[in-house]
C-alpha positions as CSV (number, residue, x, y, z in Angstrom):
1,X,1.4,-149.1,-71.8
2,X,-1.4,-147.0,-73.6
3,X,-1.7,-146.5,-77.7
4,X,-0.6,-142.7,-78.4
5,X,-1.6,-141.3,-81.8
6,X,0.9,-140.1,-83.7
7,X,0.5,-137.2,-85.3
8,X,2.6,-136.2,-88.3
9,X,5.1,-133.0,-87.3
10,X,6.6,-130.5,-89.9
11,X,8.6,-127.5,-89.8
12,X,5.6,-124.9,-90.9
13,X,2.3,-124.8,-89.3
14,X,1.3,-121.7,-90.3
15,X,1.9,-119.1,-93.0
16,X,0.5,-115.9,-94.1
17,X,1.0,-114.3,-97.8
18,X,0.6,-110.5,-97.8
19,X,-1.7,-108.7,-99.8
20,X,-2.6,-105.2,-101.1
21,X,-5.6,-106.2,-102.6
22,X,-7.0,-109.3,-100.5
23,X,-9.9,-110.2,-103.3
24,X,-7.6,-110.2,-106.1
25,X,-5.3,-112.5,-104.5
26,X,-8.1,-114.5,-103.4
27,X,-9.4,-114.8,-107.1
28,X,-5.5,-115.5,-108.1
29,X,-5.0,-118.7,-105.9
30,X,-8.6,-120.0,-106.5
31,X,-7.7,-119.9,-109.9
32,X,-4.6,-121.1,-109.8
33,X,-5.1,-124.1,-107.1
34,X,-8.6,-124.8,-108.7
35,X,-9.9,-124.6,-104.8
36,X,-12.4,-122.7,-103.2
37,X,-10.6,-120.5,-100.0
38,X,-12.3,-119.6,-97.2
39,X,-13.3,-116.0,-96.5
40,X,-13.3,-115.0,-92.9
41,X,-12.2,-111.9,-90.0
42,X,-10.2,-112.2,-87.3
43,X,-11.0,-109.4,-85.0
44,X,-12.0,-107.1,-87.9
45,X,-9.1,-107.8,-89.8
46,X,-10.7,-109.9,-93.1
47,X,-8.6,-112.9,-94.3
48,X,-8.8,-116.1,-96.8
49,X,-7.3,-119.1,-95.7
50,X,-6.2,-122.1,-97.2
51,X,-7.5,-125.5,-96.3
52,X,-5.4,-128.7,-95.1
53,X,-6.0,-131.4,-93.9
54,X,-5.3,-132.0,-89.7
55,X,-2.0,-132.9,-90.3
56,X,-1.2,-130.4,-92.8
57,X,0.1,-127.1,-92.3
58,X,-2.2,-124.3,-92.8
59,X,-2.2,-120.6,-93.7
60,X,-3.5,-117.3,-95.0
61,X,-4.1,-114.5,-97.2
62,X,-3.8,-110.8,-94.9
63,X,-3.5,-107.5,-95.6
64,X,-2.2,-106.0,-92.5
65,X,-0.6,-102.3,-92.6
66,X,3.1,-104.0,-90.9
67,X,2.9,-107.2,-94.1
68,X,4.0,-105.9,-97.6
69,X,3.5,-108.3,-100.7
70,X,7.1,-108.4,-102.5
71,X,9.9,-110.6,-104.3
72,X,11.7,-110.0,-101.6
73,X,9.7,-111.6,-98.8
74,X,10.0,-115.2,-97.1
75,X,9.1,-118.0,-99.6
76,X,6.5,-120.6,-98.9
77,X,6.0,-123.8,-101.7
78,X,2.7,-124.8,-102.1
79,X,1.7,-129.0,-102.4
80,X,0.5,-129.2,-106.2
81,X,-0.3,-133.0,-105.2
82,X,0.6,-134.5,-108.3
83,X,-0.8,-131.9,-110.1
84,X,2.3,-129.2,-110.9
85,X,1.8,-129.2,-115.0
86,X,-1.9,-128.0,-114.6
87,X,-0.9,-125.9,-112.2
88,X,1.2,-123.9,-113.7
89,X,-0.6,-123.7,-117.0
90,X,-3.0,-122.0,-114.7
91,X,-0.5,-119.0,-114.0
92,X,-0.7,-116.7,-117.0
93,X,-4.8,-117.0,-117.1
94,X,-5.0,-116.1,-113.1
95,X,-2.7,-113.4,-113.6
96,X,0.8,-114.5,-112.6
97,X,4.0,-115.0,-114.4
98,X,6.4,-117.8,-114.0
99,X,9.7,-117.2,-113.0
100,X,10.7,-120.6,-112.9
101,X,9.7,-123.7,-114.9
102,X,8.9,-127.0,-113.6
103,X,12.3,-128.4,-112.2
104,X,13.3,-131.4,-111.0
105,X,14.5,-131.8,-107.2
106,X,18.1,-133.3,-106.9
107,X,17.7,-137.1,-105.3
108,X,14.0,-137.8,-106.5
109,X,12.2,-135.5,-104.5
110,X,9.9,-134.7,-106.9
111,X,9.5,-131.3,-108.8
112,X,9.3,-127.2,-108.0
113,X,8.8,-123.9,-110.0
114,X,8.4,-120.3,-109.0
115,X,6.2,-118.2,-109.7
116,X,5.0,-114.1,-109.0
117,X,1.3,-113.9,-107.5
118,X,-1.2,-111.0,-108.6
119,X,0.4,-108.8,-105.6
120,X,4.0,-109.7,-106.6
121,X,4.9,-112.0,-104.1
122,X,7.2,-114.8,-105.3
123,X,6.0,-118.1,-104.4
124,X,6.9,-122.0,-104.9
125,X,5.0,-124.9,-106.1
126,X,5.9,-128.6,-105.0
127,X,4.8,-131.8,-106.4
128,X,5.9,-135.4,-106.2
C-alpha cells in the first residue's frame, strides 16, 4: 500500500472581493491585515491577491464591469490568526467602519466581527 499525502480540504478555494477603485482597496486591506498583497494582471484585467499558504484558500481583489462592491454581496471572513483585537483597531485608520464588534462564536469556536471595506463591501473577520 503506498503513503498518500493528505491534503487539507475546505469549502472555499477561491474568492474575489469587488472593487471600484482597485488601489484603494488594495491600500485598505494592507492596512488593515498588516500584509503586503500582490499586484498582478490576468489577461489585462489588473488584480491584488491575497496570500495563503498551500492548504489555504486563496483569493482576490477585481474590478470587473459584471462585480459591484456592496453590503449586499456574498460574505467572505477573513483568518485574523489570533490577531482579531489589532485587527480591528486597524479599521477606522484604513478607512472602514465596523459594523460589528468582536463576538464570540457559540461552542468555543473562537471570535468574528463585521466590518464595511473602503468600497462598501461588508466583510467578516475570524480568529481563534
Amino acid at each position: 500500500m503506498s503513503e498518500q499525502t493528505t491534503i487539507k480540504q475546505t469549502a472555499i478555494n477561491w474568492f474575489e472581493i469587488p472593487c471600484e477603485d482597485l488601489d484603494r482597496a488594495a491600500e485598505f486591506y494592507e492596512t488593515l491585515l498588516n500584509v503586503k498583497l500582490l499586484r498582478t494582471q490576468l489577461d489585462q484585467n489588473p488584480m491584488v491577491i491575497f496570500s495563503s499558504e498551500q492548504t489555504g484558500a486563496n483569493g482576490n481583489l477585481v474590478k470587473r464591469p459584471f462585480r459591484k462592491p456592496g453590503r449586499g454581496g456574498t460574505m467572505v471572513y477573513l483568518n485574523c490568526d489570533g490577531e482579531l483585537d489589532d485587527v480591528l483597531a486597524r479599521v477606522p485608520m484604513a478607512g472602514g467602519l465596523v459594523l460589528m464588534p468582536k463576538t464570540p462564536v457559540p461552542g468555543g469556536h473562537g471570535h468574528f466581527a463585521c466590518l464595511r471595506d473602503s468600497e462598501g463591501n461588508h466583510i467578516g473577520l475570524h480568529s481563534y
